[in-house]
Backbone as a printed PyTorch tensor [residue, N CA C, xyz], in Angstrom:
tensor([[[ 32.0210, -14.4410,   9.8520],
         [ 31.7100, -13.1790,   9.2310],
         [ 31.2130, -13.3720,   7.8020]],

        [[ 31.6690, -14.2300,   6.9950],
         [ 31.5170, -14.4480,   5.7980],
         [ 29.7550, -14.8550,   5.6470]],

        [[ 29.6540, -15.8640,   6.8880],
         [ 27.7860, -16.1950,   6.7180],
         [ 27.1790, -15.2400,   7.1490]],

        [[ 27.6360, -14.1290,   8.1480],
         [ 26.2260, -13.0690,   7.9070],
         [ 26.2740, -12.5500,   6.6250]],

        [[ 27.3780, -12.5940,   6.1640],
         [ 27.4560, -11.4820,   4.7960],
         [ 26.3410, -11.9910,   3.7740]],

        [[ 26.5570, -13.4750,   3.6270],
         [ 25.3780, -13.8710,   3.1830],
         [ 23.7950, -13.8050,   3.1630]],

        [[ 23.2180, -13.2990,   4.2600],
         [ 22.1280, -13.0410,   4.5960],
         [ 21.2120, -11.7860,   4.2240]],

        [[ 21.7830, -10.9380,   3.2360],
         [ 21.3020,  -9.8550,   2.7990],
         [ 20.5030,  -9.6040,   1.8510]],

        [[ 20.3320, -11.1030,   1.3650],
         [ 19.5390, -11.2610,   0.2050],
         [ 17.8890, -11.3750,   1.0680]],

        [[ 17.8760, -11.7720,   2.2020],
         [ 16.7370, -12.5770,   2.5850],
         [ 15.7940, -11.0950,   3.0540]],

        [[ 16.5090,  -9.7510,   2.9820],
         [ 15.5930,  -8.8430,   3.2970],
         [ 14.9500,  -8.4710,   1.8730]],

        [[ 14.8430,  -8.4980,   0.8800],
         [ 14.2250,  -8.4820,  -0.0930],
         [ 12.8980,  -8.9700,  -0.3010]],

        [[ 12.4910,  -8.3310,  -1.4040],
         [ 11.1680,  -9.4250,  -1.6500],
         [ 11.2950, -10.1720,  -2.3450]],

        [[ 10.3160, -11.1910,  -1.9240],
         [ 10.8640, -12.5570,  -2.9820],
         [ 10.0170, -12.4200,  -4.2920]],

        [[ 10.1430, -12.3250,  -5.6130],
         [  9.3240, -12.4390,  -6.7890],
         [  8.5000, -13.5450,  -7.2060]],

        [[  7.7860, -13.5100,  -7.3910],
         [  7.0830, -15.0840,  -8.4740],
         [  7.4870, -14.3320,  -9.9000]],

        [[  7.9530, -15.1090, -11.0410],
         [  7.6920, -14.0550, -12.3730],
         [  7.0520, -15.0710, -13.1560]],

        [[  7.5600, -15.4420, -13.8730],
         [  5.7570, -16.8830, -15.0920],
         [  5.3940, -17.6560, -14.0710]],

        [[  5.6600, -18.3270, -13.5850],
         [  5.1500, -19.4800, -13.1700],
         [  5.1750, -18.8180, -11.9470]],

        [[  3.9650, -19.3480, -11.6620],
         [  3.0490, -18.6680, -10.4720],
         [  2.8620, -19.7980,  -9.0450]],

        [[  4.2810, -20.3480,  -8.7390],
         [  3.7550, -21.3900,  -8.2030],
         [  4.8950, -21.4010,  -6.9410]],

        [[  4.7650, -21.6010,  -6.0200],
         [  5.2790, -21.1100,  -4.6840],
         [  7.0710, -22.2480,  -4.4410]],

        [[  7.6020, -21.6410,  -4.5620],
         [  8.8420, -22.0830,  -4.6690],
         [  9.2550, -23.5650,  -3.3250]],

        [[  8.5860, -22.8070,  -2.2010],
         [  8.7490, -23.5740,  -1.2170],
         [  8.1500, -25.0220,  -0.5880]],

        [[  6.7800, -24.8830,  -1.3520],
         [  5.6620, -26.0970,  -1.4410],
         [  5.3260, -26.3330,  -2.5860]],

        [[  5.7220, -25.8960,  -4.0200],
         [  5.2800, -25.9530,  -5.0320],
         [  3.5990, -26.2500,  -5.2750]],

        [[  2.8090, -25.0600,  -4.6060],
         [  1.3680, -24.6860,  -4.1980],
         [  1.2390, -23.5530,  -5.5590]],

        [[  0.1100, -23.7860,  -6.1060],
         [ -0.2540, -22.9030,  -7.0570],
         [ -1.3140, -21.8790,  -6.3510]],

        [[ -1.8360, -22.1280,  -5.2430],
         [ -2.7690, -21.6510,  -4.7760],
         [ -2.6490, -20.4850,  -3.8440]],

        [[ -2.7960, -19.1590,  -4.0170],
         [ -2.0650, -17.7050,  -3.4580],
         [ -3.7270, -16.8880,  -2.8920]],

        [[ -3.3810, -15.7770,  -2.2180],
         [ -4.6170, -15.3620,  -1.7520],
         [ -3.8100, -13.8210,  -1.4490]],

        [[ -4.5140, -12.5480,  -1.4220],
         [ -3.9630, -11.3460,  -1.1640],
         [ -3.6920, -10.8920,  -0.4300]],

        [[ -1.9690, -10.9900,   0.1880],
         [ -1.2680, -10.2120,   1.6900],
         [ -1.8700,  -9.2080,   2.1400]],

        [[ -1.4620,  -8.8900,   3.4140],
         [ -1.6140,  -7.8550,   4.1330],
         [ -0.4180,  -6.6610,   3.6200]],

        [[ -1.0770,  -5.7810,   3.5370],
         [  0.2660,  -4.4000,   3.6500],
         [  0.9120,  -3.8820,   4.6980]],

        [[  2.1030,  -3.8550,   3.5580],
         [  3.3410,  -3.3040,   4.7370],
         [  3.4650,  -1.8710,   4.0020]],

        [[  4.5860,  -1.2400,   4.4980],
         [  4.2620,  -0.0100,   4.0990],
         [  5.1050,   0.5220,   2.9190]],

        [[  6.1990,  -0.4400,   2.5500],
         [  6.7760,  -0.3540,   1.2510],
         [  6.6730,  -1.0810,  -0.0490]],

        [[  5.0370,  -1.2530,   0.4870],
         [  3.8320,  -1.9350,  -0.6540],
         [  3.7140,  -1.0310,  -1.8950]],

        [[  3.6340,   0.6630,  -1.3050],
         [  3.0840,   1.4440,  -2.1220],
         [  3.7510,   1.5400,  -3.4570]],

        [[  5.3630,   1.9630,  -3.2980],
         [  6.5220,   2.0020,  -4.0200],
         [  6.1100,   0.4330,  -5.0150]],

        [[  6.1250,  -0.2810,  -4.5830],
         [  6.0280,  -1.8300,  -5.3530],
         [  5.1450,  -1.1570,  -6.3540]],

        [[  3.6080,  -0.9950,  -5.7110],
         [  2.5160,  -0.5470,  -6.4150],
         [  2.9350,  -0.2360,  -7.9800]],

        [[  3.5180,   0.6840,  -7.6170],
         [  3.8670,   1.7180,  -9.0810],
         [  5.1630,   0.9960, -10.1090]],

        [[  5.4630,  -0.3630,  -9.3120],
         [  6.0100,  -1.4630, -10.8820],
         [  4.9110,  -2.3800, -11.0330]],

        [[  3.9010,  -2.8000, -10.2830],
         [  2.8710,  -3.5070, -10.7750],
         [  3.3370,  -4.9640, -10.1390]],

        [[  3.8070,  -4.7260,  -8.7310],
         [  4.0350,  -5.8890,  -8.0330],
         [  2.9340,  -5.5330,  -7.1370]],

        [[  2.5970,  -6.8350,  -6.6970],
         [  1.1160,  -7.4830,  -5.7980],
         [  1.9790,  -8.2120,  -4.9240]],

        [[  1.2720,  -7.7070,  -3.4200],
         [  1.3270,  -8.8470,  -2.1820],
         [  0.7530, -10.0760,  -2.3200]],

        [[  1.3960, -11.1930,  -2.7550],
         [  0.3800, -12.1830,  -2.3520],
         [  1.0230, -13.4250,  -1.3680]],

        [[  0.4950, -14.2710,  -0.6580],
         [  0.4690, -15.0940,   0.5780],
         [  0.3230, -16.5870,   0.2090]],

        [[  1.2240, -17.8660,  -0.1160],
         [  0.7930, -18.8130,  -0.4090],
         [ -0.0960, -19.7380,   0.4980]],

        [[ -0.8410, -20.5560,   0.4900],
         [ -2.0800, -20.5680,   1.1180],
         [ -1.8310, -21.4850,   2.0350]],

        [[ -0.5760, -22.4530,   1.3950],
         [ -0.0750, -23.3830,   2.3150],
         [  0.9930, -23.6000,   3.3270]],

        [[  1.8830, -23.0990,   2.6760],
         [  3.2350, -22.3210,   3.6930],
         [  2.8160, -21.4900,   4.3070]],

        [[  2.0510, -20.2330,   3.7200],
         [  1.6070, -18.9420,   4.2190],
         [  3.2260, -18.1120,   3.8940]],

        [[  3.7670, -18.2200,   3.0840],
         [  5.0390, -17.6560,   2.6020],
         [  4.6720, -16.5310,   1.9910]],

        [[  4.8980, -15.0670,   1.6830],
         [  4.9360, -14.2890,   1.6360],
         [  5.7150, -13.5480,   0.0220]],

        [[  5.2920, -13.6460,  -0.8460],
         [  5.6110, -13.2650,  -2.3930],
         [  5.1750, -11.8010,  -2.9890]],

        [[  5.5630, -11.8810,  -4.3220],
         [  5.1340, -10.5620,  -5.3390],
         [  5.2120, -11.1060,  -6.3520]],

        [[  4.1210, -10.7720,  -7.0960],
         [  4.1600, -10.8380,  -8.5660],
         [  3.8230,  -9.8860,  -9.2250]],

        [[  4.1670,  -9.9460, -10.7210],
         [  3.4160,  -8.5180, -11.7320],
         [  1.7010,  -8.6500, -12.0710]],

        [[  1.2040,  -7.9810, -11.8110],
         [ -0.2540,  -7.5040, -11.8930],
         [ -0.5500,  -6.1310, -12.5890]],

        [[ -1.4910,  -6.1240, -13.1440],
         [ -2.2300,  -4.6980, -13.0720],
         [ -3.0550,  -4.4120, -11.9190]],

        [[ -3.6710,  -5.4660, -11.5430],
         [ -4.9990,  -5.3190, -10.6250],
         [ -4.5650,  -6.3710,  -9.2740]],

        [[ -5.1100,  -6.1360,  -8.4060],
         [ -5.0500,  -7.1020,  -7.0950],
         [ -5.5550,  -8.5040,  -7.5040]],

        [[ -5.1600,  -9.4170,  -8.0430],
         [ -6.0900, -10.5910,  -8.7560],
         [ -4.9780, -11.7590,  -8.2530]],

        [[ -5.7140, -12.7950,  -7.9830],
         [ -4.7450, -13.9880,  -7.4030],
         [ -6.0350, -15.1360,  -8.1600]],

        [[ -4.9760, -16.6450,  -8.0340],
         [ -5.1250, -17.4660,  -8.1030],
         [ -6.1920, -18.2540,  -7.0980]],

        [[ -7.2980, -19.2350,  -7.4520],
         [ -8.1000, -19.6260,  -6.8830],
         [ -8.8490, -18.8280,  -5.6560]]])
C-alpha cells in the first residue's frame, strides 16, 4: 500500500525550469507536443508542451510564445 501511495507524483507534469535539458537523456534538443486538453489552463502560466527528440519524453517549460530548441 505504501508504493502505490507513492505514485501520485507521476500524474503531474513534469517541468524543465533553467536548464533546458531533458532529465532522462540529458538531450538539449526539444520540438513542440501535441495537445492535451489541460494544455489550455497551463497556457495562461506560460507553460509550453514540449517533446524531447530523443526519448520522446514529454515536458513543460516557461515561454511566452511556442518556441523550442533546435
Amino acid at each position: 500500500m505504501a508504493i502505490a501511495s507513492l505514485n501520485w507524483a507521476a500524474y503531474f507534469p513534469k517541468l524543465l525550469w533553467i536548464k533546458r535539458a531533458c532529465p532522462l537523456c540529458s538531450s538539449v534538443r526539444f520540438k513542440t507536443a501535441e495537445s492535451y486538453p489541460f494544455d489550455g489552463p497551463l497556457r495562461l502560466l506560460a507553460l509550453r508542451p514540449v517533446r524531447c527528440v530523443n526519448c520522446w519524453r514529454r515536458y513543460y517549460w516557461f515561454a511566452m510564445k511556442d518556441t523550442y530548441q533546435n
